[in-house]
N, CA, C and O atoms as CSV, one atom per row, in Angstrom:
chain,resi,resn,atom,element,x,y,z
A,1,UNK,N,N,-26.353,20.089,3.019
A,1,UNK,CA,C,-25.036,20.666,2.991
A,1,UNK,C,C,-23.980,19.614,2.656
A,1,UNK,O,O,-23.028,19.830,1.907
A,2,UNK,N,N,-24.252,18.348,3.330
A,2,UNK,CA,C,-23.106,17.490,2.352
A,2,UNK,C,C,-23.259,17.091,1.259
A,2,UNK,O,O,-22.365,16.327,0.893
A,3,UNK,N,N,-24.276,17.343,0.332
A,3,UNK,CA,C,-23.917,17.250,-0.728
A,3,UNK,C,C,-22.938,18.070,-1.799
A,3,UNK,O,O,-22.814,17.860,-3.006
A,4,UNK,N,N,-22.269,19.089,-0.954
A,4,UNK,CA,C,-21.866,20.185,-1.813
A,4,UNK,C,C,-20.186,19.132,-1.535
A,4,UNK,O,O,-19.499,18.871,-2.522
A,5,UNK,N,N,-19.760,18.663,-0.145
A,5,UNK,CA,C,-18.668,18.577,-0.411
A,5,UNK,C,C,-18.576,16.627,-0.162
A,5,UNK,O,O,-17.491,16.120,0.122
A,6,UNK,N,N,-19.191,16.206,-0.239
A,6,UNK,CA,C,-18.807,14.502,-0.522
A,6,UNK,C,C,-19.791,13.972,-1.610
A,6,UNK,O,O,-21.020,13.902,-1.570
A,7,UNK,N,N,-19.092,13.689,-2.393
A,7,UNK,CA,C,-19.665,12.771,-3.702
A,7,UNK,C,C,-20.440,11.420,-3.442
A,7,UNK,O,O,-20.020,10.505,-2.734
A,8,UNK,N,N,-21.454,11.437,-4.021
A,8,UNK,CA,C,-22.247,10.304,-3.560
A,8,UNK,C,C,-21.707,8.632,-4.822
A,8,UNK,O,O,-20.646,8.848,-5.407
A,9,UNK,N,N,-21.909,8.200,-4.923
A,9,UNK,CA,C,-21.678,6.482,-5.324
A,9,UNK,C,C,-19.933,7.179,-6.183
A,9,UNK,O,O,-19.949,7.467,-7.380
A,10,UNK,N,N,-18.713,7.325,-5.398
A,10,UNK,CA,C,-17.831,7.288,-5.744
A,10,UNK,C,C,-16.722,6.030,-5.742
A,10,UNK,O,O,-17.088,5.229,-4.882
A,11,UNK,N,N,-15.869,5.713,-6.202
A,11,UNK,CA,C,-14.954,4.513,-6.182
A,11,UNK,C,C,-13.979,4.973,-5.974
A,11,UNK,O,O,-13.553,6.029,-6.443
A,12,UNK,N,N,-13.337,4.085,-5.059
A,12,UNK,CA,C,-12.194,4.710,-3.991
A,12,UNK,C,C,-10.708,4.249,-5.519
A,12,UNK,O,O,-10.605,3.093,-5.930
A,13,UNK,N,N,-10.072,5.055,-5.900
A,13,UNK,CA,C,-8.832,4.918,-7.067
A,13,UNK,C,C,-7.405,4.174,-6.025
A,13,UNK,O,O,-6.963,4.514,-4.927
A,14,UNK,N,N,-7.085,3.270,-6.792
A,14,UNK,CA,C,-5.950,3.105,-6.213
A,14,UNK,C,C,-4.598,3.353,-6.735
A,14,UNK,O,O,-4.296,2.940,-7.855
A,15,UNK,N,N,-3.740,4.019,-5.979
A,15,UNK,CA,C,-2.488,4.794,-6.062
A,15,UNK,C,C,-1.781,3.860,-7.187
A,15,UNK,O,O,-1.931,2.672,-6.902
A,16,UNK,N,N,-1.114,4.050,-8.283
A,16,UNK,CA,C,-0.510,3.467,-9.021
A,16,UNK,C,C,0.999,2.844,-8.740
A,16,UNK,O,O,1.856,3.728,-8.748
A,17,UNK,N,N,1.412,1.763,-8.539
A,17,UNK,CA,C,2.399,1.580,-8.078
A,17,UNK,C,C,3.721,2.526,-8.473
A,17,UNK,O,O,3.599,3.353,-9.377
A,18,UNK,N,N,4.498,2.431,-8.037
A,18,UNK,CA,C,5.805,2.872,-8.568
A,18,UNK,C,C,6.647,2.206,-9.543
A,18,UNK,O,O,6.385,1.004,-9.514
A,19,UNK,N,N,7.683,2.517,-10.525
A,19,UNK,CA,C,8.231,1.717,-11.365
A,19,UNK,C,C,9.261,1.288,-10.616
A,19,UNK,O,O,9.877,1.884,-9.733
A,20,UNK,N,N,9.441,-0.179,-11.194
A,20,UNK,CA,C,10.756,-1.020,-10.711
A,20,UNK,C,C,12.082,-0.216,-10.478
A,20,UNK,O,O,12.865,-0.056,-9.542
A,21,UNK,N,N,11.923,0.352,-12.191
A,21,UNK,CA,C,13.124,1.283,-12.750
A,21,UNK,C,C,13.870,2.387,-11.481
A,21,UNK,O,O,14.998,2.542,-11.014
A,22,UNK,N,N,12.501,3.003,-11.275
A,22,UNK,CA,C,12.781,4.351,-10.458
A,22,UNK,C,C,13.367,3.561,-8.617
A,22,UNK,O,O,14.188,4.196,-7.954
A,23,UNK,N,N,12.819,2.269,-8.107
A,23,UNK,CA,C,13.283,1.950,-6.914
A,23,UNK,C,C,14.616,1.393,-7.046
A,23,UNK,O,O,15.205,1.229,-5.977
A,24,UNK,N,N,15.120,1.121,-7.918
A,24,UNK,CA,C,16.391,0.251,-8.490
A,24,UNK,C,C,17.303,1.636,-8.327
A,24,UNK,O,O,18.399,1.795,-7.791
A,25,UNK,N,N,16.499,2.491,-8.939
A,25,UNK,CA,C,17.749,3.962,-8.891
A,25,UNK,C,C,17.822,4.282,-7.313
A,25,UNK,O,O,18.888,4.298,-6.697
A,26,UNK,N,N,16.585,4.531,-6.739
A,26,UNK,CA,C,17.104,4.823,-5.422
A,26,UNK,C,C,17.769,4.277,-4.695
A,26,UNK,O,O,18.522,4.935,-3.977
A,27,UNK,N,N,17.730,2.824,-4.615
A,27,UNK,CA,C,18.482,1.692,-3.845
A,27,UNK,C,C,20.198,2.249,-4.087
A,27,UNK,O,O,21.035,2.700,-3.304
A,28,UNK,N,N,20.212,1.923,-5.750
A,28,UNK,CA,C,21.575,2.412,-6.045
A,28,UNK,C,C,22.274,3.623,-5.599
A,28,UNK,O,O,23.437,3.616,-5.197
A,29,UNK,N,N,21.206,5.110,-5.721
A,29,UNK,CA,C,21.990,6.296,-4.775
A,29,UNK,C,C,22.211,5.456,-3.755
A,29,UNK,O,O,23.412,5.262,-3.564
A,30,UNK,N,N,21.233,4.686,-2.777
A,30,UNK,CA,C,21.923,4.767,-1.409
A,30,UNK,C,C,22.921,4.305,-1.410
A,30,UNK,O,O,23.641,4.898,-0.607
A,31,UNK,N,N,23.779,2.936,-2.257
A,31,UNK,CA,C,24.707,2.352,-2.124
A,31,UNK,C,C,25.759,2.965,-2.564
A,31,UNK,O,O,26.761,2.460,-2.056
A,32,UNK,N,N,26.136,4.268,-3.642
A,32,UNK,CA,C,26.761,4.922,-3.705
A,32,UNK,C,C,27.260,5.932,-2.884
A,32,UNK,O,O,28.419,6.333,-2.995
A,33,UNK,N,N,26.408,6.405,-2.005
A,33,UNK,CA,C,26.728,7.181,-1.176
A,33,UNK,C,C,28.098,6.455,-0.590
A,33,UNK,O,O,29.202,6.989,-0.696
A,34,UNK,N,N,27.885,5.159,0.047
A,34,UNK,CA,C,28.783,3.939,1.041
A,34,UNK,C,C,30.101,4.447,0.598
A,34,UNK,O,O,30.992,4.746,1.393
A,35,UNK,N,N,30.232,4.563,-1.027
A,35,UNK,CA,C,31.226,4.184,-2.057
A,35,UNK,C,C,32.761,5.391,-1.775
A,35,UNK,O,O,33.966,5.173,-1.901
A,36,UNK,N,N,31.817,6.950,-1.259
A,36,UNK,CA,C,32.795,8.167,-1.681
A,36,UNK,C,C,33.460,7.546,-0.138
A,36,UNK,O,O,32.978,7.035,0.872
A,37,UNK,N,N,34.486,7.824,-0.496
A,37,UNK,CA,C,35.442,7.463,1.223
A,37,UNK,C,C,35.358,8.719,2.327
A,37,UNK,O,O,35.406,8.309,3.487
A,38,UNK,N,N,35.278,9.715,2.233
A,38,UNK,CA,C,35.592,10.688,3.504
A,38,UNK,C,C,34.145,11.460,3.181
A,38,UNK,O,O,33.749,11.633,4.334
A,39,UNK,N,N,33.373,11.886,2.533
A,39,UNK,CA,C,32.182,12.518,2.654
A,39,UNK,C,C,30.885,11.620,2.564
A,39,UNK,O,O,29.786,11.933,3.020
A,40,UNK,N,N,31.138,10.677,2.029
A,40,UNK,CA,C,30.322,9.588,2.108
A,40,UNK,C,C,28.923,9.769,3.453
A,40,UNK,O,O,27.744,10.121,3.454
A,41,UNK,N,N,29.667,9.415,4.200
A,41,UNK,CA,C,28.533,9.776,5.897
A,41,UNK,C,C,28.009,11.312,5.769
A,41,UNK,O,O,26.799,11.359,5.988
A,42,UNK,N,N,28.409,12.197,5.564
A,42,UNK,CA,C,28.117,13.381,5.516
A,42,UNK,C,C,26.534,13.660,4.575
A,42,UNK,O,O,25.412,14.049,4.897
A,43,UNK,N,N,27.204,13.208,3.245
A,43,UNK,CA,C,26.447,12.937,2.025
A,43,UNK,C,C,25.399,11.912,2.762
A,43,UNK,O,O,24.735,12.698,3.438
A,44,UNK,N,N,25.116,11.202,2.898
A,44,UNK,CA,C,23.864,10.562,3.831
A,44,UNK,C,C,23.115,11.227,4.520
A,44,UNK,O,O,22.031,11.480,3.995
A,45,UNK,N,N,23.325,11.696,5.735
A,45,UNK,CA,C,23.334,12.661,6.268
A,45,UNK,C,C,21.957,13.897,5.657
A,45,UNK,O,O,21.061,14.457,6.288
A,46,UNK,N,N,22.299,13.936,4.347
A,46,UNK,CA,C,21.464,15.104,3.828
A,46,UNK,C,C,20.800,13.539,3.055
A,46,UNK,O,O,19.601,13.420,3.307
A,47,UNK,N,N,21.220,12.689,2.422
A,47,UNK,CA,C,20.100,11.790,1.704
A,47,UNK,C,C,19.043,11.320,2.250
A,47,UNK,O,O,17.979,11.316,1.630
A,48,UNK,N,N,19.132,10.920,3.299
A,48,UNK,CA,C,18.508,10.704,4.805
A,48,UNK,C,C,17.084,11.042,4.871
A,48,UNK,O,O,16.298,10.163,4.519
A,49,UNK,N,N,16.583,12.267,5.295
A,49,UNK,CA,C,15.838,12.883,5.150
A,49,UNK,C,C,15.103,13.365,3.739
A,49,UNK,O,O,14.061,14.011,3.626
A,50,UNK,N,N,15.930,12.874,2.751
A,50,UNK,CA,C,15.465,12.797,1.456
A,50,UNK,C,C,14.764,11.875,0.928
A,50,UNK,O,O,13.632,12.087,0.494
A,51,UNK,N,N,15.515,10.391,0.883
A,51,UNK,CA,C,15.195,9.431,0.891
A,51,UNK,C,C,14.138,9.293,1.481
A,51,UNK,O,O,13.128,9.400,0.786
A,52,UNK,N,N,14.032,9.117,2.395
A,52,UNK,CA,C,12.404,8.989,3.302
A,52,UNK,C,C,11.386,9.720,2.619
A,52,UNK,O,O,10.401,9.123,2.185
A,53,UNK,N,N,11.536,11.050,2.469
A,53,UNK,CA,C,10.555,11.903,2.048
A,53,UNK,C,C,9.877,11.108,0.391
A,53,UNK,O,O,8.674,11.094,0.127
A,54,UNK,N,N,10.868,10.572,-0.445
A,54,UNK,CA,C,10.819,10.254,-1.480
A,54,UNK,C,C,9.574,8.732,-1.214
A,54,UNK,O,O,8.472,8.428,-1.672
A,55,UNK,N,N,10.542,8.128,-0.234
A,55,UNK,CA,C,9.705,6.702,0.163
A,55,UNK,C,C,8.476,6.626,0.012
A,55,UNK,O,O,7.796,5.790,-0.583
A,56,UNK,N,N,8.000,8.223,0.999
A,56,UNK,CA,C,6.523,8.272,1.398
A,56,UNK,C,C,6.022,8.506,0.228
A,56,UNK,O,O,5.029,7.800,0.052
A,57,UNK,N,N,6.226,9.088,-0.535
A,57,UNK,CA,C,5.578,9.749,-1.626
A,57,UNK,C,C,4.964,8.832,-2.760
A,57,UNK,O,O,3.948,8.809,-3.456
A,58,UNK,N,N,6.003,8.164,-2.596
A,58,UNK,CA,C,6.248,6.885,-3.902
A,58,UNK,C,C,5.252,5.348,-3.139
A,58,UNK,O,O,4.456,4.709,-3.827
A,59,UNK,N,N,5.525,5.037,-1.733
A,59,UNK,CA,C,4.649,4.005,-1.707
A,59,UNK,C,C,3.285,4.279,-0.872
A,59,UNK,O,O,2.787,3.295,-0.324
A,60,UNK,N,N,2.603,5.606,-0.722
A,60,UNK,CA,C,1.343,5.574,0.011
A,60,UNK,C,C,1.462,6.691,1.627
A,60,UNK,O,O,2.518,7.149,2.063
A,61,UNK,N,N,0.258,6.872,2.163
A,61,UNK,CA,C,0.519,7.295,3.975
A,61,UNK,C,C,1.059,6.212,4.313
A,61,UNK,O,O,2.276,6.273,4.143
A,62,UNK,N,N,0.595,4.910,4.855
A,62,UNK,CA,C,0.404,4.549,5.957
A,62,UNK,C,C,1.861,3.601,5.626
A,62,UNK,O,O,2.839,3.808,6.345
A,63,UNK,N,N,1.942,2.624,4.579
A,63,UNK,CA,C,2.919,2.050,4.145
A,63,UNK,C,C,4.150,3.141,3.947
A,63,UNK,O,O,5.315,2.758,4.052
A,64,UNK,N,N,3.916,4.146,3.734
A,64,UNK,CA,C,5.424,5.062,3.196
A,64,UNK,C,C,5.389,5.511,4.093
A,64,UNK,O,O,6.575,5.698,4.365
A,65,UNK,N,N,4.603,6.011,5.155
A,65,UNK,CA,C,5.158,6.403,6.587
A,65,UNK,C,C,6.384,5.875,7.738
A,65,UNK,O,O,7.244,6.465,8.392
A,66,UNK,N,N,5.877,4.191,7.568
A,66,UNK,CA,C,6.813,2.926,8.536
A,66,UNK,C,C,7.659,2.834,7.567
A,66,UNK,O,O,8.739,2.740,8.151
A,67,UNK,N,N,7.831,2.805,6.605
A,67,UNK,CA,C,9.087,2.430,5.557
A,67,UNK,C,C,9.496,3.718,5.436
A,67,UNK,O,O,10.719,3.613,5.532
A,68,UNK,N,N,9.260,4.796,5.294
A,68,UNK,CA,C,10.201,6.082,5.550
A,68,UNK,C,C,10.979,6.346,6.823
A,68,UNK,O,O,12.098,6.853,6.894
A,69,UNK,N,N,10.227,5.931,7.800
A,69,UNK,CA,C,11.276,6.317,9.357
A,69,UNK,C,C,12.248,5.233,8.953
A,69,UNK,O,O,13.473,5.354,8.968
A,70,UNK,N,N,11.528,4.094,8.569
A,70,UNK,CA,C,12.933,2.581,8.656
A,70,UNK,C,C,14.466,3.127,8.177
A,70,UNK,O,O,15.621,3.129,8.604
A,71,UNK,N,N,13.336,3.801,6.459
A,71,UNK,CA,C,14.650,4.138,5.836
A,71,UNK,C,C,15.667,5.215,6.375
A,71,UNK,O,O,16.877,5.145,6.592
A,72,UNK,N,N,14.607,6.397,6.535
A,72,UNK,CA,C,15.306,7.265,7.275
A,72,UNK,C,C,16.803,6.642,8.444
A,72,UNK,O,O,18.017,6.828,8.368
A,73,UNK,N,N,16.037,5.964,9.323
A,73,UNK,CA,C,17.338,5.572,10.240
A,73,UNK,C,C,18.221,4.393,9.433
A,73,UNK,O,O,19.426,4.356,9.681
A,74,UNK,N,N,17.778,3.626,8.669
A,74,UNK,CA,C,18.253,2.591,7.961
A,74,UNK,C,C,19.475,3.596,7.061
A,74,UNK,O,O,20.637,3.191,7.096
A,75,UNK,N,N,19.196,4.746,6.362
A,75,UNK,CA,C,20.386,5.912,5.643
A,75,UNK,C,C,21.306,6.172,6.702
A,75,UNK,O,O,22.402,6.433,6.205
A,76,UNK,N,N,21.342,6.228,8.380
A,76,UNK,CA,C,21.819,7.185,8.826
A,76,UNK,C,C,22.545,6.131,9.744
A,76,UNK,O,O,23.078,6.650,10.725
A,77,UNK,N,N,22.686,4.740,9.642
A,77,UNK,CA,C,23.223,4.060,10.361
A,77,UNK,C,C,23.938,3.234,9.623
A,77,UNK,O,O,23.363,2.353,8.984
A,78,UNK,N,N,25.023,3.347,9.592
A,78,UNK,CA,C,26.686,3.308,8.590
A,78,UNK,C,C,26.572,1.674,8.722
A,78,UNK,O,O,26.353,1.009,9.735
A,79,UNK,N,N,26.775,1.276,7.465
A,79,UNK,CA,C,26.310,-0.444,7.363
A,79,UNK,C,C,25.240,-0.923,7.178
A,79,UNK,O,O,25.074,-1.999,6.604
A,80,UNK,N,N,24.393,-0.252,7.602
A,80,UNK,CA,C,23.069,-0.776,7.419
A,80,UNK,C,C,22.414,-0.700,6.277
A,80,UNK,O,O,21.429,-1.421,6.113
A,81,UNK,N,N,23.029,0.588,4.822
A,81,UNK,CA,C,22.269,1.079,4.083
A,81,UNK,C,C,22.609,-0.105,3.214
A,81,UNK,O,O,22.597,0.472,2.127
A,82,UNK,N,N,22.862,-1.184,2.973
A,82,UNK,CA,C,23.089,-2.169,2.094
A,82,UNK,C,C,21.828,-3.003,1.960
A,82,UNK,O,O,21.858,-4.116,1.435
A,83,UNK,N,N,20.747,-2.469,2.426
A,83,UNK,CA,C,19.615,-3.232,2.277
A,83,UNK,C,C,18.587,-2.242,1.135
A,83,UNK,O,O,18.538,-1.014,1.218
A,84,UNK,N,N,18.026,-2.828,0.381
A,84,UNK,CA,C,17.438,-2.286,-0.448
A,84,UNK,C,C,15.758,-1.897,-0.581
A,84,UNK,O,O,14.876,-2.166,-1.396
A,85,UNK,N,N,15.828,-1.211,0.528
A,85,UNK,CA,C,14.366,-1.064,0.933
A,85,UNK,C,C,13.286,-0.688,0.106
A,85,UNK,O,O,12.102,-0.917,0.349
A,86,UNK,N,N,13.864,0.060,-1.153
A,86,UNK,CA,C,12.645,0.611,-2.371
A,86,UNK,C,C,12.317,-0.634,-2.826
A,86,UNK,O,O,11.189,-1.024,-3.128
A,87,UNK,N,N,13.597,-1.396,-2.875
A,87,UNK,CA,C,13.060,-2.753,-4.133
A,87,UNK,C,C,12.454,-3.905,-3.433
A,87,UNK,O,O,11.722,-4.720,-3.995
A,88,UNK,N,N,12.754,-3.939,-2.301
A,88,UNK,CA,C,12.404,-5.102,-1.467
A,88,UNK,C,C,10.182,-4.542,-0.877
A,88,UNK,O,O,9.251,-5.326,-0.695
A,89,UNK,N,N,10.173,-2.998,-0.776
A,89,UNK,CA,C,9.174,-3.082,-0.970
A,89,UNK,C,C,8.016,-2.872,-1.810
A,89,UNK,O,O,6.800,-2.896,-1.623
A,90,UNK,N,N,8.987,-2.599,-3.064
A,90,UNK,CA,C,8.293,-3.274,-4.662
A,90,UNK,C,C,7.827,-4.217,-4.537
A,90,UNK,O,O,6.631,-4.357,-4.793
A,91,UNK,N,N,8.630,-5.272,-4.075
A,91,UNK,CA,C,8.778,-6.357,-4.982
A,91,UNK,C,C,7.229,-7.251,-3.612
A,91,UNK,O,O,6.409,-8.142,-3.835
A,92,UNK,N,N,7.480,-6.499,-2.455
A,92,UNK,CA,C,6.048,-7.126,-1.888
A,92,UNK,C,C,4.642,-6.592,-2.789
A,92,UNK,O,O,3.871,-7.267,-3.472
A,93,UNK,N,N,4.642,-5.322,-2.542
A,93,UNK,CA,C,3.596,-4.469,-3.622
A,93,UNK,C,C,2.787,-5.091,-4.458
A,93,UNK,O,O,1.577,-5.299,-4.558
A,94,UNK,N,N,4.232,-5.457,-5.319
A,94,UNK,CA,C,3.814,-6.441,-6.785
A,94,UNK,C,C,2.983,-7.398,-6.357
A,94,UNK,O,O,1.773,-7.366,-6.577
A,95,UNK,N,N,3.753,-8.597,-5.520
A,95,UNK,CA,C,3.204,-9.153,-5.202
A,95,UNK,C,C,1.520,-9.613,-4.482
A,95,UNK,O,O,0.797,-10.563,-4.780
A,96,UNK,N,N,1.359,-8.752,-3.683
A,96,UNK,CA,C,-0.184,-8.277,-2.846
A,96,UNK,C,C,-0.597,-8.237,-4.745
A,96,UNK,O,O,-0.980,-9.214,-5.389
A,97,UNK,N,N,-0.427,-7.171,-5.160
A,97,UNK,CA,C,-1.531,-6.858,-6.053
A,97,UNK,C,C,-1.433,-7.583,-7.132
A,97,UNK,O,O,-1.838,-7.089,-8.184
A,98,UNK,N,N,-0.870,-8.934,-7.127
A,98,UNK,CA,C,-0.620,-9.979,-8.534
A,98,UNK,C,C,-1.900,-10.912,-7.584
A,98,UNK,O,O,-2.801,-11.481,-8.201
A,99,UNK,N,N,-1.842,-10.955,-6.390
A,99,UNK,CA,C,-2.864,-12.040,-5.693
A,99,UNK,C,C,-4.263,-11.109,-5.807
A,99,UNK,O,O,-5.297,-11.727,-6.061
A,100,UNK,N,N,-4.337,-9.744,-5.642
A,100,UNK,CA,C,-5.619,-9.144,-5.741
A,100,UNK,C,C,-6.200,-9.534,-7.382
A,100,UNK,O,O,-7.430,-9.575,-7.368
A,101,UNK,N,N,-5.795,-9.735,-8.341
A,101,UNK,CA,C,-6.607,-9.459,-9.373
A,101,UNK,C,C,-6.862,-11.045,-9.385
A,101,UNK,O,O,-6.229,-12.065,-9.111
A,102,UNK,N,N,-8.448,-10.605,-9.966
A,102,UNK,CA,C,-9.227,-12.337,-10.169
A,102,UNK,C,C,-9.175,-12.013,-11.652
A,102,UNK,O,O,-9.213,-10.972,-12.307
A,103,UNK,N,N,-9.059,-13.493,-11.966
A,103,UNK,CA,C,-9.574,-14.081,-13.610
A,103,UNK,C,C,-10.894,-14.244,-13.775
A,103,UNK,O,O,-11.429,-14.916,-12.893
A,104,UNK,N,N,-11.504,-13.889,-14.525
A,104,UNK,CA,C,-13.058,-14.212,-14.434
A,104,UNK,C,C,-12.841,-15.063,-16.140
A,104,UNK,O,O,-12.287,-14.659,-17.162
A,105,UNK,N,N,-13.536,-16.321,-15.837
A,105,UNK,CA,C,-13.995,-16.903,-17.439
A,105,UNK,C,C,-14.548,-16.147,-18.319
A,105,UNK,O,O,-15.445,-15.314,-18.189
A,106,UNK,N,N,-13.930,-16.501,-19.283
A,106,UNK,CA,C,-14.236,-15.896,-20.836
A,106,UNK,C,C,-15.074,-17.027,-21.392
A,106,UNK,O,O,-14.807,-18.226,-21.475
A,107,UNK,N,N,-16.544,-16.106,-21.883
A,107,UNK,CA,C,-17.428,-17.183,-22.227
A,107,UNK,C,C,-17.395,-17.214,-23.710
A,107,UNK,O,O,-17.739,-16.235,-24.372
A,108,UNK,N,N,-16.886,-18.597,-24.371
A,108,UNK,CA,C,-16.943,-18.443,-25.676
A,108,UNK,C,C,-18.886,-18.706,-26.562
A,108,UNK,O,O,-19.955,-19.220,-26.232
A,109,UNK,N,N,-18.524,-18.239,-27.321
A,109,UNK,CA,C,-20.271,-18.393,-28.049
A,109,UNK,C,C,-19.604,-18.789,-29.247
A,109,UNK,O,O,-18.711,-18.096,-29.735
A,110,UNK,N,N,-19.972,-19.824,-29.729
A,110,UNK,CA,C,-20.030,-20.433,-30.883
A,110,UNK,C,C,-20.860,-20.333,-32.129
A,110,UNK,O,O,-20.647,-21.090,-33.076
């Protein structure tokens, strides 16, 4: 019977990162929000719960889970949104997975 529902010699795919482009935009909504003077907080408020949702989606469960609540309260606490949490956890991402890939020698034949 498990053969009907788990695949035997499968390779686990890994989630494709997100583009720079697209965390640069979100960072920027959040800092615009700061910008409108009297609806500004309000407008958060609903980004809030957006933002997060977006987080998770874009960096993984377990990683977009802790970085979605952060952000979540990080949107909803006036001053705080000046930190750029999409790009700052790009820019680790990148990083981890610039140290995961090995070079293997290229064998020349003459």
């Amino acid at each position: 019977m498990k053969q009907f529902f788990f695949k035997k010699n499968t390779v686990p795919v890994e989630k494709p990162m997100p583009s720079l482009a697209a965390c640069l935009l979100m960072d920027l909504l959040g800092f615009a929000f700061v910008a409108i003077p009297f609806f500004g907080p309000f407008v958060e408020m609903l980004f809030a719960p957006i933002s997060a949702i977006i987080y998770w989606r874009m960096f993984g469960f377990r990683k977009g889970f802790f970085g979605g609540v952060f952000n979540f309260i990080e949107e909803l606490i006036p001053g705080v949104d000046l930190i750029p949490t999409f790009t700052i956890t790009w820019i680790i991402q990148y990083l981890k997975h610039k140290q995961t890939i090995t070079y293997y020698p290229v064998k020349q034949s003459f």
